[in-house]
Residue, then its C-alpha position, 0 to 999 in steps of 0.5 A: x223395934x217393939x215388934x222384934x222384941x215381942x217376937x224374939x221373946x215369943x219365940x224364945x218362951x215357944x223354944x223353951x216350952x219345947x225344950x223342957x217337954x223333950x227331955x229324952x236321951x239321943x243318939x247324934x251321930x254327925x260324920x264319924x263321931x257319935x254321942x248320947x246327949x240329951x235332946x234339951x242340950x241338943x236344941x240349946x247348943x243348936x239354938x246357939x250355933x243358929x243365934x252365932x251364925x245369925x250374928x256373924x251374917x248380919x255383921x259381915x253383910x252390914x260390914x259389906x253393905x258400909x264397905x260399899x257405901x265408903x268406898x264411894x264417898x271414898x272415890x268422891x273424896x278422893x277426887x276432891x283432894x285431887x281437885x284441891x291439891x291441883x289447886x294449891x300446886x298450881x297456885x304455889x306455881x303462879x305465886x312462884x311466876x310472878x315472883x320471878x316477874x317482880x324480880x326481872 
């Protein structure tokens, strides 16, 4: 866990370093819009689009990853409480039979 946080805070000071020495005005065109920002502005909104799209895949794979594992402990359960529950119908009926046999 360590090594992520030195990591991340490295390259966060090595994107920052480069962020401040490019301060110069651009043009970005992108489909049919085009607009003058700077470069500083530019790699931060990029900087935070690729953190967001970072994020957003690692929760749905996570996501995905835990559906899984549900889903097969769902079955598991599943046939438990089928188990169980064929259980307690049959054992409501044998109660039910001999029932009727103290009767007769």
């Amino acid at each position: 866990m360590k090594v992520k946080l030195v990591t991340s805070l490295v390259l966060a000071l090595l994107a920052f370093v480069f962020i401040t020495q490019n301060t110069d005005v651009v043009m970005v065109n992108f489909l049919s819009w085009s607009v003058e920002i700077s470069i500083v502005l530019l790699v931060f909104i990029m900087l935070g689009v690729g953190i967001i799209i970072g994020w957003s895949l690692n929760s749905y794979l996570r996501f995905v990853r835990n559906r899984k594992r549900t889903k097969g402990q769902g079955n598991t359960e599943m046939q438990s409480n089928i188990v169980r529950d064929n259980l307690t119908t049959n054992e409501k009926e044998g109660v039910e039979v001999q029932e009727d046999k103290e009767l007769s």
